[in-house]
C-alpha positions as CSV (number, residue, x, y, z in Angstrom):
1,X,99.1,44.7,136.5
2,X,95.3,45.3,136.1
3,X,94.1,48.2,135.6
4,X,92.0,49.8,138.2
5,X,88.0,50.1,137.8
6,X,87.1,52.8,140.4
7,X,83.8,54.5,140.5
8,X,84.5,58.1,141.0
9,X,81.3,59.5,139.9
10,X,79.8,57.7,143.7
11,X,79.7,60.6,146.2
12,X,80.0,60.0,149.7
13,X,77.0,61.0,151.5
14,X,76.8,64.2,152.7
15,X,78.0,65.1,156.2
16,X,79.4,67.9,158.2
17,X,82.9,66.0,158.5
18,X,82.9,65.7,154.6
19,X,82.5,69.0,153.7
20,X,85.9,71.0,153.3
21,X,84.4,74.5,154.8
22,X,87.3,76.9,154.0
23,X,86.0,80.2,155.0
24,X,82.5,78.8,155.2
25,X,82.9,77.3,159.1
26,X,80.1,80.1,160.5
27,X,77.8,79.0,158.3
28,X,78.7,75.3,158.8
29,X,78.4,75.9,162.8
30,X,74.8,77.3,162.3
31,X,73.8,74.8,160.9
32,X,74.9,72.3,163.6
33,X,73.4,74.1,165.8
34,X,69.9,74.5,163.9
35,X,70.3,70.1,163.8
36,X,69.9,69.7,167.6
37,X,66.4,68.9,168.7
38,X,64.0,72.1,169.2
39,X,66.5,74.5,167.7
40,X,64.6,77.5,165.9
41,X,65.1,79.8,163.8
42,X,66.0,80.1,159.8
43,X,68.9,79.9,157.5
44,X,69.1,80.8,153.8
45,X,72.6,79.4,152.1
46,X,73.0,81.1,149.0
47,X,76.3,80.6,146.4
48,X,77.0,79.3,143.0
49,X,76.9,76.0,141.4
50,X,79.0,73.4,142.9
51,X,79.6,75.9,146.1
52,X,78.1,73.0,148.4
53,X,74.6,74.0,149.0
54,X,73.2,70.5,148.5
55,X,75.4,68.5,150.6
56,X,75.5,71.2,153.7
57,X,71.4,70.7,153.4
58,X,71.9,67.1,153.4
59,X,74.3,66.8,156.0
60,X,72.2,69.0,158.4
61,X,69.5,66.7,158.2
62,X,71.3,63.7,158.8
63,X,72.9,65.3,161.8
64,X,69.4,66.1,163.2
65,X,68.3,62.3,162.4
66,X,71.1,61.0,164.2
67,X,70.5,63.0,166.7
68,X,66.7,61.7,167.2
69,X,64.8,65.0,165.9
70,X,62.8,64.7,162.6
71,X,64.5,66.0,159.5
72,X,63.0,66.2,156.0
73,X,65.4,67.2,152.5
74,X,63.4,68.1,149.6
75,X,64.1,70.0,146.4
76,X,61.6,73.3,146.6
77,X,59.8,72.1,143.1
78,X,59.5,68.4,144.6
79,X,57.8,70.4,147.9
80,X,54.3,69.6,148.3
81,X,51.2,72.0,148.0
82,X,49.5,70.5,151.5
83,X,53.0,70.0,153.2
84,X,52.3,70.3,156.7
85,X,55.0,71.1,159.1
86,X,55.7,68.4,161.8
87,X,56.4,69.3,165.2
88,X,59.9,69.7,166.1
89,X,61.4,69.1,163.0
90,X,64.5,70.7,160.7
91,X,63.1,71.6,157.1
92,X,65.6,71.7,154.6
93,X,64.3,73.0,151.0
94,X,67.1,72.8,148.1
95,X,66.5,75.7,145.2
96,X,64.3,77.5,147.0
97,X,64.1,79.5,143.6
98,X,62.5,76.4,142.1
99,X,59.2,76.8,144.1
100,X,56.7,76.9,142.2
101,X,53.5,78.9,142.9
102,X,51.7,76.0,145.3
103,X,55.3,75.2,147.0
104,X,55.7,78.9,147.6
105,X,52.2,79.3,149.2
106,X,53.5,75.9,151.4
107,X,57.0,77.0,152.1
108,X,55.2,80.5,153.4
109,X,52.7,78.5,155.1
110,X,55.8,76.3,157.0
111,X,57.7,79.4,157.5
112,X,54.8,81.1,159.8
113,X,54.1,77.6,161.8
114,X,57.5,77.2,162.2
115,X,58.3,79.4,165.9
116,X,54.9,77.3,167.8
117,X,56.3,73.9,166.3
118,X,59.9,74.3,167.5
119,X,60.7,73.7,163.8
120,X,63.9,75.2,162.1
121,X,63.8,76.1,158.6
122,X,67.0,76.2,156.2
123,X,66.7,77.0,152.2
124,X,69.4,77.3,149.4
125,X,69.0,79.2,146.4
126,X,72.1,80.7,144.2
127,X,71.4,84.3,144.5
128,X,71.1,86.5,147.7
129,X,67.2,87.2,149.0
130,X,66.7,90.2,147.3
131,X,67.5,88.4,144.0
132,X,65.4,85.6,144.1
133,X,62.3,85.4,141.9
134,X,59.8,84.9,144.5
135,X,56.2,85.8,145.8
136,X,57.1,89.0,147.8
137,X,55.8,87.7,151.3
138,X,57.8,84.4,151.4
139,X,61.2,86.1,149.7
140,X,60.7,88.6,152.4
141,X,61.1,85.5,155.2
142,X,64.1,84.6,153.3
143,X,65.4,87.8,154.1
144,X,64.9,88.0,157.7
145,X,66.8,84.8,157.7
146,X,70.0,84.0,158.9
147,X,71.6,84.7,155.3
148,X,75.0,83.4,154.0
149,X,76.9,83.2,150.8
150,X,79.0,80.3,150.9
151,X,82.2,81.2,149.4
152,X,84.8,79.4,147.1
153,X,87.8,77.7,148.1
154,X,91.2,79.3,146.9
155,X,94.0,77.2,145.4
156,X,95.3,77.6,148.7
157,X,92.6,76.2,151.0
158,X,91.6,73.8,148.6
159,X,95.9,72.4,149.3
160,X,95.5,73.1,153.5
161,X,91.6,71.2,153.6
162,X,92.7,68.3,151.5
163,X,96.1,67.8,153.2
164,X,94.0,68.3,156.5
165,X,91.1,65.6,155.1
166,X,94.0,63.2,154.5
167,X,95.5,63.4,158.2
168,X,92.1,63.1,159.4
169,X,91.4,60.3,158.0
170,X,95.0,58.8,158.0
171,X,95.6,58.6,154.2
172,X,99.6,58.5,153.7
173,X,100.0,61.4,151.3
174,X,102.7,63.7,151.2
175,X,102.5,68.0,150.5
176,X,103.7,66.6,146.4
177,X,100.9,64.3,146.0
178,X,98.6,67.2,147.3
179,X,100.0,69.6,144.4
180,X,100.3,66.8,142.0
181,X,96.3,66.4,142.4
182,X,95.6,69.8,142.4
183,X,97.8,70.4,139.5
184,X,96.5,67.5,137.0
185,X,92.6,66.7,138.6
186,X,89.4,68.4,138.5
187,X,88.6,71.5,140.1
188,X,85.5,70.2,142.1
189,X,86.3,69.2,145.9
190,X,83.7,66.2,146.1
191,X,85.7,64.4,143.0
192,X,89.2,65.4,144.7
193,X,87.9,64.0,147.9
194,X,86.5,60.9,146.2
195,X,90.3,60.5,144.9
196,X,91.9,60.6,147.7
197,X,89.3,58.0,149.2
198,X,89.9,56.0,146.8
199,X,93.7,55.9,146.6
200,X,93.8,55.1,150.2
201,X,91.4,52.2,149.6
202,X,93.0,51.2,146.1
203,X,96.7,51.2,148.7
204,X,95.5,48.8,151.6
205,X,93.4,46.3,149.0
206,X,96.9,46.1,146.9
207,X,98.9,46.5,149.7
208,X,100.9,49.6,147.6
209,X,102.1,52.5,148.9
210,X,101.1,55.8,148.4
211,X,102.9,57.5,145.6
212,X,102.8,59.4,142.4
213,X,102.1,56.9,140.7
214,X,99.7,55.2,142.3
215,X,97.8,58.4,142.3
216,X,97.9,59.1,138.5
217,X,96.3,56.0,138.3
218,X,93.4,56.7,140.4
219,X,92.8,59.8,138.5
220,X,93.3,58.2,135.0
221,X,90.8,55.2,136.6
222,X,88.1,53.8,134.1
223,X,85.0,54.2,135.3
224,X,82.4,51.8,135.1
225,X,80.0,51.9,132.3
């Protein structure tokens, strides 16, 4: 039998129906709603490392392309000083703590623009607004934002939102195999969702069923160099 060469360090992109919310579906739902055309307003997502500030950005502004309104990511220190904010468009700025003092004057400058430009703004940083290290007047905007700290998944919602990702999707794993990833794989959801995509893909292309040991293989995959 040959051993399986999987790349698990390949996210899927980010989108709303990827993202295992947990106790985070407000949040998630104001975003979808700041993705449909000439929405306004602003959001600020806030939470630690790995929480899923990135891909919740991302996955808003795909939702708003698909949807036919303009949507721009960008990483606050990648923002630049002249950005000019288009008309009707979503405005997604990653580590907004990352500005540096030209983004900051731009991200204010968007911020004001934004109501007469049906524009909706939405940030990410990991502290709450009266944390960040900002100029005063833009981490004041923050503030009046729509604020919300995305919070981690427990043991037990990480079991319930995997098992619940598998049905979705229609990947033949059992309650055991759940426990059997949680117990022996990472901690990170985006690398226990990539398993389970690929042990549903690594089943049908060796027409194997899903099992234990199946699974252990996924996890102990070689990835490529």
């Amino acid at each position: 039998m040959r051993q399986l060469t999987l790349d698990l360090a390949t996210a899927p992109a980010p989108r709303f129906d990827n993202f295992i919310a947990g106790a985070n579906l407000e949040a998630c739902a104001q975003l979808a709603v700041l993705s449909v055309p000439l929405a306004r307003g602003a959001l600020y997502l806030w939470g630690q490392a790995g929480s899923g500030r990135s891909h919740l950005l991302a996955a808003a502004v795909h939702a708003a392309q698909s949807c036919g309104r303009p949507a721009h990511y960008c990483a606050a220190r990648d923002l630049a000083p002249d950005y000019a904010l288009p008309q009707d468009c979503l405005l997604a700025v990653d580590d907004i703590d990352q500005a540096g003092p030209q983004a900051q004057i731009a991200l204010f400058r968007a911020y004001n623009d934004a109501p007469e430009r049906a524009a909706a703004l939405v940030f990410s940083g990991p502290a709450p607004p009266l944390q960040l290290v900002l100029r005063e007047d833009l981490r004041t905007r923050v503030g009046q934002a729509l604020v919300y700290e995305l919070q981690p998944l427990s043991d037990a919602d990480k079991f319930t939102a995997l098992l619940e990702y598998a049905q979705q999707r229609a990947i033949p794993v059992t309650p055991e195999h759940m426990q059997y990833l949680l117990t022996h794989g990472r901690r990170d959801i985006p690398w226990l969702i990539r398993v389970l995509d690929r042990l549903d893909a690594a089943s049908l292309e060796k027409k194997r069923p899903v099992t234990i040991a199946l699974l252990r293989e996924i996890m102990q995959a070689r990835e490529p160099d």
